[in-house]
VOBA-1610 file (N, C-alpha, C; in pm, whole numbers, padded with zeros to 5 digits, always signed):
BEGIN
Unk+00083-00121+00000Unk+00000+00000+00000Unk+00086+00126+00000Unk+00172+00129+00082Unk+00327+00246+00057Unk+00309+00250-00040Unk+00399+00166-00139Unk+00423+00184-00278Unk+00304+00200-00387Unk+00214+00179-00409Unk+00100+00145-00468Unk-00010+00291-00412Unk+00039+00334-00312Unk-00051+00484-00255Unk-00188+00470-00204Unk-00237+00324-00253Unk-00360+00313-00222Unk-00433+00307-00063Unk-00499+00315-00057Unk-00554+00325+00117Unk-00655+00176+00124Unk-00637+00180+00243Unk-00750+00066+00350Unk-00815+00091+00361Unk-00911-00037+00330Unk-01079+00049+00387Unk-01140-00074+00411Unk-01248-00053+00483Unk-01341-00192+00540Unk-01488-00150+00449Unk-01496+00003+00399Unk-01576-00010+00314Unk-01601+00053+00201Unk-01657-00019+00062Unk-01604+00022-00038Unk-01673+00076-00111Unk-01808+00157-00042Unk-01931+00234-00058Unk-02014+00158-00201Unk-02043+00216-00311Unk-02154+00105-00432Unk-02091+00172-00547Unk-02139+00064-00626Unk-02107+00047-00751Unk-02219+00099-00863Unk-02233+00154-00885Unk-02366+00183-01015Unk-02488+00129-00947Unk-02464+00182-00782Unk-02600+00206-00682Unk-02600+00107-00598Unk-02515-00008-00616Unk-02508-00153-00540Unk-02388-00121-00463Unk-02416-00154-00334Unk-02307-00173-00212Unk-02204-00298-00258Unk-02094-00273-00231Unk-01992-00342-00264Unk-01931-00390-00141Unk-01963-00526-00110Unk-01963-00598-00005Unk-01854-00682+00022Unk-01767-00703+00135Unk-01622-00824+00147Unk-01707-00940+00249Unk-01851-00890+00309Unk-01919-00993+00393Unk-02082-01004+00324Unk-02159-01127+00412Unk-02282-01121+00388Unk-02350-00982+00390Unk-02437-00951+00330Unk-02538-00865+00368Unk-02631-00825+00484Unk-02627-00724+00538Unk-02642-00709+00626Unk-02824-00625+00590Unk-02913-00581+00661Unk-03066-00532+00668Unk-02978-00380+00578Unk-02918-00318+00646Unk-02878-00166+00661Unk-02834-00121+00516Unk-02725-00222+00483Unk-02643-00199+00307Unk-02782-00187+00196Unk-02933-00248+00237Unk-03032-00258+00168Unk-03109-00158+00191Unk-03125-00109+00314Unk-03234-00014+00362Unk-03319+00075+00233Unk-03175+00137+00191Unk-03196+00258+00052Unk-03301+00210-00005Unk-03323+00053-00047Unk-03434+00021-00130Unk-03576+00058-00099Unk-03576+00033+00037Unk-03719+00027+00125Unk-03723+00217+00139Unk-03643+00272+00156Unk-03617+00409+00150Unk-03698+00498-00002Unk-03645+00394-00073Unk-03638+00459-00262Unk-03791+00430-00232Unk-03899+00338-00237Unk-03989+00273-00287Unk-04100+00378-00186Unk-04045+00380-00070Unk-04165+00476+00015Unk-04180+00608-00040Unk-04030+00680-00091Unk-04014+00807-00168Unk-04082+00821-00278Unk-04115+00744-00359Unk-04199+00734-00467Unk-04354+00722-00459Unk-04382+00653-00332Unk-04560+00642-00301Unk-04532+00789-00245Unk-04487+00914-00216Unk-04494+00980-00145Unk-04562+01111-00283Unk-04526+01083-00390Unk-04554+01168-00461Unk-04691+01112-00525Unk-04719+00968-00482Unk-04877+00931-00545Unk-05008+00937-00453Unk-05121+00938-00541Unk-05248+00950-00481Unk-05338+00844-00469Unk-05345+00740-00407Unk-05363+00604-00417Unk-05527+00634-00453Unk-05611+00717-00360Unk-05735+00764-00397Unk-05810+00783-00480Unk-05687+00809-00590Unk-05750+00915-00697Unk-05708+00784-00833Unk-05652+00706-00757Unk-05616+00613-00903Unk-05691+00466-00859Unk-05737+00435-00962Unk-05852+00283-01016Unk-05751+00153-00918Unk-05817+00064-00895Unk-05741-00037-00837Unk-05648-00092-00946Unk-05675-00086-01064Unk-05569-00152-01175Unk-05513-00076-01185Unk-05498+00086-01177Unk-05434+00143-01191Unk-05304+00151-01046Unk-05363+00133-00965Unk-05240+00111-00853Unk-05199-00002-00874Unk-05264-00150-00925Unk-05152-00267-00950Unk-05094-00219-01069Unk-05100-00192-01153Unk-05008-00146-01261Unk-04854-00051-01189Unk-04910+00053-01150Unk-04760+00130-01056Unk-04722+00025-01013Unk-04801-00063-00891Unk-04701-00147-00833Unk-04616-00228-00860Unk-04660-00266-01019Unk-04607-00367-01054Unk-04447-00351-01165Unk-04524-00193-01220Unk-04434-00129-01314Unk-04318-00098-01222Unk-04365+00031-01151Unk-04271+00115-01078Unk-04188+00045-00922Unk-04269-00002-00843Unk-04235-00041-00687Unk-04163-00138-00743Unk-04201-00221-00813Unk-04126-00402-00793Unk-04032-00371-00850Unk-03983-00258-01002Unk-03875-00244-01053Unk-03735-00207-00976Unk-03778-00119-00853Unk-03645-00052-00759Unk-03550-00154-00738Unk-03609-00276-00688Unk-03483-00379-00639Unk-03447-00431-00721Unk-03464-00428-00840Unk-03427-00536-00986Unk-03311-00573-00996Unk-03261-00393-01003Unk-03095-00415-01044Unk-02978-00494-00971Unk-03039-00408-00816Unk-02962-00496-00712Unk-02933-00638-00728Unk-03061-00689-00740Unk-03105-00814-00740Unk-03020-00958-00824Unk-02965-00819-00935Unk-02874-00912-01046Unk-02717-00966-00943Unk-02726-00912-00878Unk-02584-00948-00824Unk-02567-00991-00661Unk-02648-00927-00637Unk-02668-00925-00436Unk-02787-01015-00387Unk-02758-01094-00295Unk-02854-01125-00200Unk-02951-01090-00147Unk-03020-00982-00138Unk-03108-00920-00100Unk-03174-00975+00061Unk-03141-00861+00178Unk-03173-00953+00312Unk-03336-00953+00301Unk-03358-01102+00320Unk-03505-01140+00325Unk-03639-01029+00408Unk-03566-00945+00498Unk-03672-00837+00551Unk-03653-00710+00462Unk-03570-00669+00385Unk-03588-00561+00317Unk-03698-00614+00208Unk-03700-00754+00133Unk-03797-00744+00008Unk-03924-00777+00132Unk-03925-00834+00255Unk-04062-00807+00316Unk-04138-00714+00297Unk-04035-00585+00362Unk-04076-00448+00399Unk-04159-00367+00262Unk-04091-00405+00106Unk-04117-00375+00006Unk-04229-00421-00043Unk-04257-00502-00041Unk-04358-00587+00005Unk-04485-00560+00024Unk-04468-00546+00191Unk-04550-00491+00258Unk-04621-00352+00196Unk-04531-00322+00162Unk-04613-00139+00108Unk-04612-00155-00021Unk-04611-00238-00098Unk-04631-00295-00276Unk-04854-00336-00176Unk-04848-00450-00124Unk-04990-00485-00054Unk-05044-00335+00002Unk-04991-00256+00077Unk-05116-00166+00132Unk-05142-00051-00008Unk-05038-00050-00045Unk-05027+00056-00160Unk-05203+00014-00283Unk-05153-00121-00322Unk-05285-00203-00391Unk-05390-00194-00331Unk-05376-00239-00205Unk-05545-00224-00155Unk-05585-00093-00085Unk-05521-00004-00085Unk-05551+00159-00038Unk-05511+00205+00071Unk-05431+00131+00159Unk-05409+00151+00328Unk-05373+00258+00324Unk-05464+00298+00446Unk-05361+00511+00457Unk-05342+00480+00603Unk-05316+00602+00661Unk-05234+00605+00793Unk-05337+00604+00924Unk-05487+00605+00822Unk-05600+00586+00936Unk-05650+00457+00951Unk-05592+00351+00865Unk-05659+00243+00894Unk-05608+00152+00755Unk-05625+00009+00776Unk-05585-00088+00646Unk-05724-00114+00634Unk-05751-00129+00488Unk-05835-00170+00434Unk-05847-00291+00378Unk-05962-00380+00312Unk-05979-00491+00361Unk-05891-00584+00189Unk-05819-00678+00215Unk-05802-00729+00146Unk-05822-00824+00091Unk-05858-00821-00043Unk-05948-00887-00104Unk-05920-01030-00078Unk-05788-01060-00162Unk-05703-01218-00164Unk-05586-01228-00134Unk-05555-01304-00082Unk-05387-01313-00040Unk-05275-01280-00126Unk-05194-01241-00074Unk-05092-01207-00211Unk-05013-01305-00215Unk-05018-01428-00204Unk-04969-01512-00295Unk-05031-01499-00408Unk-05199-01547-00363Unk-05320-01496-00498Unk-05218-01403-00595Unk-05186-01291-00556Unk-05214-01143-00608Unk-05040-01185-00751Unk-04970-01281-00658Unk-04797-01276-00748Unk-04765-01399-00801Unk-04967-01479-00801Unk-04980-01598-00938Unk-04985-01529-01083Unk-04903-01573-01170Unk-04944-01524-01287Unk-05029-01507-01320Unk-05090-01387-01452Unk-05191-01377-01467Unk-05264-01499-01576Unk-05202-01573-01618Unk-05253-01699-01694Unk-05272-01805-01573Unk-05280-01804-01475Unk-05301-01882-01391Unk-05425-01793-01241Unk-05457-01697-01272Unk-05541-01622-01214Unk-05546-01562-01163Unk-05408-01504-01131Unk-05344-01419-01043Unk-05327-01239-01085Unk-05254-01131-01034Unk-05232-01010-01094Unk-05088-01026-01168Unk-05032-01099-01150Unk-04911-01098-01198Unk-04798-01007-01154Unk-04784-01003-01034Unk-04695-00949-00964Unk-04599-01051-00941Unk-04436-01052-00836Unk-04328-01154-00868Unk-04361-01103-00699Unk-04308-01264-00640Unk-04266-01310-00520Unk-04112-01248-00527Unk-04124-01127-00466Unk-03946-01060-00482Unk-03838-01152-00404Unk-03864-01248-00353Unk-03743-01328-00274Unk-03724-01481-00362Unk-03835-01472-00450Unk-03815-01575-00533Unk-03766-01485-00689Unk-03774-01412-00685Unk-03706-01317-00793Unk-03555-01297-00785Unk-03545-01257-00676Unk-03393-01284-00654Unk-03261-01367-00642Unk-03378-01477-00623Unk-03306-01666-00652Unk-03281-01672-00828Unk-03362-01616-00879Unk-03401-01623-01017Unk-03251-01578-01051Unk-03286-01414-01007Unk-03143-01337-01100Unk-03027-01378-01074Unk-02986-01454-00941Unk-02878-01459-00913Unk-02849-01619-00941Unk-02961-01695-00987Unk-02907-01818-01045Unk-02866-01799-01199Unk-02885-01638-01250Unk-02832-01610-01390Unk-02650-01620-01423Unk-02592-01611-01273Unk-02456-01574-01216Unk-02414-01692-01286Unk-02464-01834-01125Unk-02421-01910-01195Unk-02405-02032-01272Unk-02513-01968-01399Unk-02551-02059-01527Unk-02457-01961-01587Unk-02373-01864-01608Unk-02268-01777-01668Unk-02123-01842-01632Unk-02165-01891-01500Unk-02038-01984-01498Unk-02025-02089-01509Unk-02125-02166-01498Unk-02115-02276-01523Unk-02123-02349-01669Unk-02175-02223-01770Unk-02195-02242-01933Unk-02094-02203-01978Unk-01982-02175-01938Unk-01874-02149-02046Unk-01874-02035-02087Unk-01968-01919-02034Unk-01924-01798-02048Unk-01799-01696-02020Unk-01776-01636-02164Unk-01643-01565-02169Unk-01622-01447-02048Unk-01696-01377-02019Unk-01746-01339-01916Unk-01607-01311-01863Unk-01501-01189-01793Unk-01409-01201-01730Unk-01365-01307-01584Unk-01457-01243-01503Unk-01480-01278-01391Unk-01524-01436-01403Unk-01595-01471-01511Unk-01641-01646-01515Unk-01476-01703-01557Unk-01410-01635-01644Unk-01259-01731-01662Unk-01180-01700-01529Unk-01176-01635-01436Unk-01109-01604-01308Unk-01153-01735-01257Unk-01306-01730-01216Unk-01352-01843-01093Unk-01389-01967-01178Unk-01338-01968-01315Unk-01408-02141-01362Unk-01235-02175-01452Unk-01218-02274-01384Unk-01093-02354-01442Unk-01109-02493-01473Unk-01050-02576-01569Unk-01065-02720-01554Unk-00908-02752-01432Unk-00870-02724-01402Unk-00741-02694-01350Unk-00606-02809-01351Unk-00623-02822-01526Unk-00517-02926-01553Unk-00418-02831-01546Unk-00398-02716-01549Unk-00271-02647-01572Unk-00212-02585-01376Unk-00302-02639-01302Unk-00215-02574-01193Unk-00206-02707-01120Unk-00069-02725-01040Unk+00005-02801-00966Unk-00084-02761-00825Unk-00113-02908-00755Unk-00217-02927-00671Unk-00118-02889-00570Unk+00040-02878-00541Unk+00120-02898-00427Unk+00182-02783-00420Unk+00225-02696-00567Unk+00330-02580-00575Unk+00278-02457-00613Unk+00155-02449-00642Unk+00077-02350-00646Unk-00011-02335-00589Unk-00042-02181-00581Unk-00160-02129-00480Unk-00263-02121-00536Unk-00317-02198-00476Unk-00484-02214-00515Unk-00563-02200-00456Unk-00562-02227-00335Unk-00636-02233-00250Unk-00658-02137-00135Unk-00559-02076-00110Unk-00601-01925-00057Unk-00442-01863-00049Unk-00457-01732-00037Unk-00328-01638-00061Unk-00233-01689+00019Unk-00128-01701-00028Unk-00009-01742-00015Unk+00029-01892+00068Unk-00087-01976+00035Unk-00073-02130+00041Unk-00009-02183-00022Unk+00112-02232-00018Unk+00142-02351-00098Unk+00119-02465+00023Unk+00083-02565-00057Unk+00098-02688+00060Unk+00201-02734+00091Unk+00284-02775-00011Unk+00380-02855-00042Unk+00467-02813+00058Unk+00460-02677+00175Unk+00515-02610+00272Unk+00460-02659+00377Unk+00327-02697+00381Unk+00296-02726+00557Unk+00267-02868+00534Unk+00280-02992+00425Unk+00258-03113+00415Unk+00350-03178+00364Unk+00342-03321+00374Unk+00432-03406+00332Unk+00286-03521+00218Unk+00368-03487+00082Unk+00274-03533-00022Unk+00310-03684-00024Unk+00182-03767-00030Unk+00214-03939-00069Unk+00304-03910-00222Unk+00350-04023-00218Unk+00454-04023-00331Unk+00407-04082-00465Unk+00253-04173-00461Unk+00199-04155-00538Unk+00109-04048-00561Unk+00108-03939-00520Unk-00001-03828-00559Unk+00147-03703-00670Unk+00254-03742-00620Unk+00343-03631-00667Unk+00293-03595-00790Unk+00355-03454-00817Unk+00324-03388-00914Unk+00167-03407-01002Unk+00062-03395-00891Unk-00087-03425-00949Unk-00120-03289-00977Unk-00213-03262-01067Unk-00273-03142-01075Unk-00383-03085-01050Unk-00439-03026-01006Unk-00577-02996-00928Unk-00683-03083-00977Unk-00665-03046-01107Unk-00814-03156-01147Unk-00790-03325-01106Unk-00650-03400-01094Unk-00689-03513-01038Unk-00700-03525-00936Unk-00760-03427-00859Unk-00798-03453-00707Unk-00988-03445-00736Unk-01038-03424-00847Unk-01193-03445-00867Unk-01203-03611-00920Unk-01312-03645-00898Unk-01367-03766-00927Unk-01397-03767-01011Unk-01500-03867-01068Unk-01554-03881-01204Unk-01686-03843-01189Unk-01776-03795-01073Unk-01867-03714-01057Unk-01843-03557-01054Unk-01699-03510-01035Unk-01700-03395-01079Unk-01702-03326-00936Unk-01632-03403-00841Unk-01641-03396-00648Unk-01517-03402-00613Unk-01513-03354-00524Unk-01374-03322-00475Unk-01342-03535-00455Unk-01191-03555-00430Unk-01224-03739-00442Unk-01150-03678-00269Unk-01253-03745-00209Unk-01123-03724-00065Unk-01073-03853-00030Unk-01114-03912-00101Unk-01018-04055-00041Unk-00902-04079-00084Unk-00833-04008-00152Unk-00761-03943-00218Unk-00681-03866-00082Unk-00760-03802-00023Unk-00730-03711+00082Unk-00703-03728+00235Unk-00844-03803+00240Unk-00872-03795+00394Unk-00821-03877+00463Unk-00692-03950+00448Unk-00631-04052+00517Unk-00516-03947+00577Unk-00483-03854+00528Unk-00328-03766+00536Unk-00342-03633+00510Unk-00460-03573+00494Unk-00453-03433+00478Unk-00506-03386+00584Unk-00422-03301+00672Unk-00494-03229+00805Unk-00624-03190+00788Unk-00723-03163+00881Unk-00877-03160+00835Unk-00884-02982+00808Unk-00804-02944+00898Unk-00817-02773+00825Unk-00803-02711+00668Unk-00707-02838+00620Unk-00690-02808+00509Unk-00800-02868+00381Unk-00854-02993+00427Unk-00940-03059+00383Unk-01055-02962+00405Unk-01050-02859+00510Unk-01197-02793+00528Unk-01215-02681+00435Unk-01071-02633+00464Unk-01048-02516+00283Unk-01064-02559+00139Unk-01027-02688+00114Unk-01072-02726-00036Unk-01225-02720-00040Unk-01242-02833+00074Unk-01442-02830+00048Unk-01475-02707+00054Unk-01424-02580+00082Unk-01510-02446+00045Unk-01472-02399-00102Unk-01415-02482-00150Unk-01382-02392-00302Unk-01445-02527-00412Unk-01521-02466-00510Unk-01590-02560-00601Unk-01491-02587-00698Unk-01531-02721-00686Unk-01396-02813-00760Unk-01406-02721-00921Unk-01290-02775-00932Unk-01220-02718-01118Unk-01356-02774-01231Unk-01400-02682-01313Unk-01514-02757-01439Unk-01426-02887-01480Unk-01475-02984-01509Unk-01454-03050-01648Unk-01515-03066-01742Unk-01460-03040-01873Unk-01583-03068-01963Unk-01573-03178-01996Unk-01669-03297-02043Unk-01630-03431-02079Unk-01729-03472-02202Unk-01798-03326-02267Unk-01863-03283-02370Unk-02008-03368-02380Unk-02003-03437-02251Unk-02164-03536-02250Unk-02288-03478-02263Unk-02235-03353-02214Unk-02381-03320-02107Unk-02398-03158-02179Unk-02521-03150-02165Unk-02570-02996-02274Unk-02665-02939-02149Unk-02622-02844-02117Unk-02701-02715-02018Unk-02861-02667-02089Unk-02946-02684-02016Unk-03074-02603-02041Unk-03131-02555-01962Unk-03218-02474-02050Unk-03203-02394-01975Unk-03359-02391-01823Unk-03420-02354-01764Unk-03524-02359-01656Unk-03660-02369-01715Unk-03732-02473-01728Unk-03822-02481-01749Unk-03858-02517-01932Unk-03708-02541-02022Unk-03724-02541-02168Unk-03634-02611-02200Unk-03586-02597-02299Unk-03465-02743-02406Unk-03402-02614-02419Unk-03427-02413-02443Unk-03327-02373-02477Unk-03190-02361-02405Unk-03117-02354-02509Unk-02946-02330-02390Unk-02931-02199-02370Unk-03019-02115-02361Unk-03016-01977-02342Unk-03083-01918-02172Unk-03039-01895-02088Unk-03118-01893-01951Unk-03199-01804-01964Unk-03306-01819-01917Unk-03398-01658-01887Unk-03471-01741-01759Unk-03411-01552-01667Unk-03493-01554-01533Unk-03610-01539-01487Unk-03684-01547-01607Unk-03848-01558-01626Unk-03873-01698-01592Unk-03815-01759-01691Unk-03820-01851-01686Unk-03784-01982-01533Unk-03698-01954-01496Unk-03642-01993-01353Unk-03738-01943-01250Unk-03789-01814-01289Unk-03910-01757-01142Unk-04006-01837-01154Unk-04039-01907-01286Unk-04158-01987-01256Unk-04100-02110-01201Unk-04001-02172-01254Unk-03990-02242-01206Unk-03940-02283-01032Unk-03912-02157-00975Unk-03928-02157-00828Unk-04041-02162-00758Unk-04119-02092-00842Unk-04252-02082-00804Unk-04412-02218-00830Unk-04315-02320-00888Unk-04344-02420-00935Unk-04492-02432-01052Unk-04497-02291-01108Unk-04546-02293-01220Unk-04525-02368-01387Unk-04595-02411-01448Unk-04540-02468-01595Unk-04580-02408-01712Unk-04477-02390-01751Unk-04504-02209-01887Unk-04605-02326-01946Unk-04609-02416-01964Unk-04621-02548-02081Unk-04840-02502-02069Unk-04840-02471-01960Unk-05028-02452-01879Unk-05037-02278-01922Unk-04899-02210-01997Unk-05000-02091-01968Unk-05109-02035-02043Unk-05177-02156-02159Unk-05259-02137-02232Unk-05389-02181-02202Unk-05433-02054-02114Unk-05578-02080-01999Unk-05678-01993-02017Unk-05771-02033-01986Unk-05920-01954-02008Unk-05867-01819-01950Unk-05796-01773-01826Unk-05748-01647-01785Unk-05656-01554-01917Unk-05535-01670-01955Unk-05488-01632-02017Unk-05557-01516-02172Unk-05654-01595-02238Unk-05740-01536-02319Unk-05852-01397-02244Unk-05893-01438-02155Unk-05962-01309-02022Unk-05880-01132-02049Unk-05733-01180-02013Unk-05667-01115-02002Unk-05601-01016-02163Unk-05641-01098-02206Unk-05622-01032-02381Unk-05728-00952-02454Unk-05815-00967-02355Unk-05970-00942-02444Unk-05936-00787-02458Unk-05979-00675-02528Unk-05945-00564-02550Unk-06070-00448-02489Unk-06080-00515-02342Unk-06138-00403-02209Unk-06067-00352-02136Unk-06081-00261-02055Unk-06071-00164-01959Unk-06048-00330-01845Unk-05902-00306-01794Unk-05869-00368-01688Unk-05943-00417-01566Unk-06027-00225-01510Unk-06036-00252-01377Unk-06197-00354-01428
//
């Protein structure tokens, strides 16, 4: 850091609006969201607008705030509550004198609308969605910078003389290697399931060290068998539409329903 001028820090404030995190997520790094979403009902008139017309905002405007986040971060399970929560009173009219009565549950309310619902998204199942986009990017062979950093087949690094496994590990310094394992390379320490092999291991490798590999996901192999598809289809293309239903244990395959046609007819919503 002398040489280099750069400074220490424990925090590394956000990135194009996202907190840039070295730990889990904490309620607080999220707050802003639940912050942004109340700031925006603050300039609307829930009164004065049609009930479709407040599920429409809610659905357009409120549910969009956390999106972005969403592509990359965890989102702590009480901030998309809280959002939530005021996405429901916002729809059914709640003011500060009283909640008003709600019609159907909002599970009801975040079933698709081909299935009978308003078509609003379960935001904690939305966020499983985006962030299983991560890693189907790594796990598909995407060029992606950051996917060639964390995805290796790792025939090219030495399991004993290189650091792999965390900064400035070599093993080959705090162990004594069987003499049939010499000169192995990371990938022959995976199995033929594509698992770390510890039997391989667990006769002679201290368990601290055995506890650091099992936190790092073994090296890809490709063995060209097997073809990625994508959630809920045959395409090899992911979409997180696609994955939300399928968290939500919906089947695109049903969404051609008497609602579905309802919903097309060319009336006035409310």
């Amino acid at each position: 850091m002398r040489i280099s001028g750069f400074k220490e820090t424990t925090h590394l404030g956000r990135y194009l609006g996202v907190p840039l995190l070295g730990r889990a997520p904490k309620r607080n790094d999220f707050q802003y969201l639940v912050d942004r979403v109340e700031a925006k009902l603050s300039g609307w008139k829930a009164k004065q607008l049609s009930f479709a017309g407040r599920v429409t905002l809610a659905k357009s405007v409120l549910e969009a705030v956390p999106i972005y986040p969403m592509m990359t971060s965890k989102i702590p399970k009480s901030c998309l509550e809280d959002i939530q929560r005021i996405q429901r009173s916002f729809i059914w009219g709640d003011t500060e004198g009283g909640r008003k009565f709600h019609a159907v549950s909002w599970d009801k309310v975040t079933t698709p609308k081909w299935m009978g619902g308003l078509g609003l998204r379960n935001l904690e199942c939305m966020n499983q969605a985006c962030l299983s986009k991560l890693g189907w990017k790594l796990f598909s062979g995407a060029d992606d910078y950051w996917c060639q950093i964390m995805r290796g087949d790792g025939r090219d690094i030495e399991a004993w003389n290189h650091v792999w496994i965390e900064e400035n590990l070599v093993l080959m310094q705090h162990i004594t290697i069987p003499q049939d394992l010499q000169g192995a390379k990371v990938c022959d320490l995976v199995d033929e399931n594509g698992c770390w092999n510890w039997n391989l291991m667990r006769d002679w490798m201290p368990l601290d060290l055995q506890h650091k590999i099992a936190a790092i996901l073994p090296p890809h192999i490709d063995n060209g068998s097997d073809e990625l598809a994508g959630a809920g289809g045959k395409s090899t293309e992911f979409s997180v539409s696609s994955m939300y239903y399928k968290l939500r244990g919906y089947s695109i395959d049903g969404a051609n329903t008497i609602w579905s046609k309802i919903w097309k007819l060319h009336v006035p919503e409310r």
